[in-house]
N, C-alpha and C positions, 0 to 999 in steps of 0.2 A: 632525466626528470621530465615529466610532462608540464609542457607550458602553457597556459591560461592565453585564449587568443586575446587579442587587443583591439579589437572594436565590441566591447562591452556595451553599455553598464553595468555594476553590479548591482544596483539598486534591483529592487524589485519591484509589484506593484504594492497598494494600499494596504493597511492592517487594521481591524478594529479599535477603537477607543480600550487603550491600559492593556494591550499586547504590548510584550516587548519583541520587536526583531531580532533575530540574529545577525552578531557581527560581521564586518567587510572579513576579516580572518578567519571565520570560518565556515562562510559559504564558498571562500576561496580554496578553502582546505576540505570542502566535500568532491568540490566541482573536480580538483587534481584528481582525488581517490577515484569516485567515479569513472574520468576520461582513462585513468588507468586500467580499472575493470575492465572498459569496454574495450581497450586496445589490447587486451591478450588474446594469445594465438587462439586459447584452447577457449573463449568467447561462446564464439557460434557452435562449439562442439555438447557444448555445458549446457548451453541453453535448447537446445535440439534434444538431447540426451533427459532435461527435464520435464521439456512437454512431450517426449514419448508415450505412447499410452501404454507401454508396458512399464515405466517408471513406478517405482514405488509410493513416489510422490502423487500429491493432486493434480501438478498437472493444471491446465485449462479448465479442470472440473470444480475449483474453486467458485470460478468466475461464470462458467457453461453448464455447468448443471441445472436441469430445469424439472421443475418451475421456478422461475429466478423473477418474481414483483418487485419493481424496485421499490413500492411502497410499502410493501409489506414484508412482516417474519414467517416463513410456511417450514415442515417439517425437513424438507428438501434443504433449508440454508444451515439448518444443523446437523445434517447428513456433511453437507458439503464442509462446514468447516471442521467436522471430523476427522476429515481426509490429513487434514493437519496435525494431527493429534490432540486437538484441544476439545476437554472434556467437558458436557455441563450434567450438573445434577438434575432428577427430577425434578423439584422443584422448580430450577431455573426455567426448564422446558415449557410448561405449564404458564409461568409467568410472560415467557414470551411468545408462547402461540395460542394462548386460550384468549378470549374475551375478558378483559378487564383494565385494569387504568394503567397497567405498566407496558402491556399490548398497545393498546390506543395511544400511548405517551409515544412510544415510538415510532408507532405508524405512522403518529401526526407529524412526527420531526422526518422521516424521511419522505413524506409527500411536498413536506415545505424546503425540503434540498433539491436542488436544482441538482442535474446528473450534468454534470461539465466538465472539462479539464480542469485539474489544479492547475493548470499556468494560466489559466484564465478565470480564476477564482477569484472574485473581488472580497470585499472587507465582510457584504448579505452571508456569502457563500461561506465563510470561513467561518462565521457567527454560528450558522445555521451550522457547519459541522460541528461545533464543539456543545451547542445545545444535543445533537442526538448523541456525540459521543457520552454526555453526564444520564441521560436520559437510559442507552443502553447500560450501563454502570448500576444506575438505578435498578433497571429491570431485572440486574442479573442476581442482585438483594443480597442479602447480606452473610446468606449461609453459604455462599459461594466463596473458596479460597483468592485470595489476593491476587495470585498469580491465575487463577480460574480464569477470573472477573477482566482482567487487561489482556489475556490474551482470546478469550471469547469474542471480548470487545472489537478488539484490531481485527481479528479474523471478519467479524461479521461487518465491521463498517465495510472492507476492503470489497466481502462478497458481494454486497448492496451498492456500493459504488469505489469500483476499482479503478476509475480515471481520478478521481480527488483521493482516496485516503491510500497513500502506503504502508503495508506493510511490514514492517521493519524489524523489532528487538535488538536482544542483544547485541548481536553479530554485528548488525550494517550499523548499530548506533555505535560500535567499534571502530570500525574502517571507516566511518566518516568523520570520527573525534567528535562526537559529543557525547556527553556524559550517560552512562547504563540509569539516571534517573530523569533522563533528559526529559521537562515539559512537554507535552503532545503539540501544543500548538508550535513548540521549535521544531520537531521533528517535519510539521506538513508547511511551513515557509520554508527550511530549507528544500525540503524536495520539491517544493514549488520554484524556487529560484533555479534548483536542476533541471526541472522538464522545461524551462524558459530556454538555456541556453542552446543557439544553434551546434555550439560545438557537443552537446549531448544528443541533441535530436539525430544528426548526422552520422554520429558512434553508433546510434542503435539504428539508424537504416541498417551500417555497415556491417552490425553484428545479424541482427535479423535476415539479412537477406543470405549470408552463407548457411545459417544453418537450416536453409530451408532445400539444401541440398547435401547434407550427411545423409550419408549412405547405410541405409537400413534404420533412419530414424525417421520419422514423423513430423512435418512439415510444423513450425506452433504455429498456434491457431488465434493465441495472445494478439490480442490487435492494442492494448492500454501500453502507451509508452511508458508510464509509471510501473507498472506490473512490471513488463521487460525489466527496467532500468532495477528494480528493488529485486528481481532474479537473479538478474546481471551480477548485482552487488554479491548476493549473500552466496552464491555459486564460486563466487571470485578465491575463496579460499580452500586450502586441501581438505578432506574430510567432508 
């Protein structure tokens, strides 16, 4: 069983006014999940193997495809989160790259996010994410399917800024025990309490640095320890 080092704390930083935190129980119960991902063999084989460029997968092209504003939506960020499979309708398209108030709404919330680390994401910074996440929500309006609209959403915060948003679904919201309807803002403190801790940062030096020497794969190119770590995670299973 993997053990939780002991010069902690588990506390974390600041949280907006009427968030609720998540528990000492289960940021201690992502942080195991996690340290275990990162400590399997087949790690840096998984991780090398998915930013291959011949991978089926996105890939670094999520995040590295250009033209990539971080202030802005261009045709390019919905090429790229295509690479995911996540589809938007015409309409949505339109809504979010032509000129008009659901355009500008967004613009204006990712000109006013700071591009930072989640572990260094104070209470502004967290604020400011969950204004553009309602805001993208909004834009993506209302003819868009349910499952459309939140996996659009997550795709495109993550491509726009992949040091603060992970992420996640089903899967890793599995292996880390929190619940498949788990609130967003639970989802980005815990994995802000994870990119805090040294014994995670450490895991993904040690993951990152072997697979930068599998043989006949492709160095990643992934520099966001969040990326890695939410790779890491969802890689960690067969299939």
């Amino acid at each position: 069983m993997t053990t939780l080092p002991a010069d902690r704390p588990l506390a974390g930083t600041t949280i907006p006014d009427g968030w609720v935190g998540p528990g000492t129980g289960k940021l201690e119960r992502a942080e195991r999940t996690a340290l275990r991902a990162l400590e399997l063999e087949s790690a840096p084989q998984r991780l090398a193997e998915y930013y291959h460029r011949d991978s089926p997968g996105a890939g670094a092209l999520l995040t590295e495809m250009l033209p990539n504003d971080p202030g802005d939506i261009v045709a390019a960020d919905l090429l790229a989160i295509g690479l995911l499979g996540v589809e938007v309708s015409a309409p949505t398209v339109r809504r979010l790259i032509e000129p008009g108030a659901e355009n500008t709404n967004v613009r204006n919330r990712l000109r006013a996010l700071r591009d930072v680390d989640l572990a260094v994401a104070d209470t502004e910074d967290l604020q400011a994410m969950d204004d553009l996440y309602l805001d993208v929500r909004a834009a993506l309006g209302p003819d868009a399917a349910r499952d459309e609209r939140t996996a659009a959403a997550a795709a495109l915060r993550t491509r726009k800024r992949p040091d603060l948003f992970p992420l996640t679904g089903a899967l890793v919201r599995g292996l880390l025990g929190t619940t498949p309807g788990a609130d967003r803002r639970d989802d980005w403190l815990v994995f802000r309490h994870l990119v805090q801790r040294p014994a995670i940062q450490r895991r993904l030096d040690h993951v990152r640095r072997p697979s930068l020497e599998v043989p006949g794969r492709d160095a990643p190119s992934e520099r966001s320890p969040l990326r890695l770590l939410t790779v890491a995670l969802w890689t960690s299973t067969p299939g």
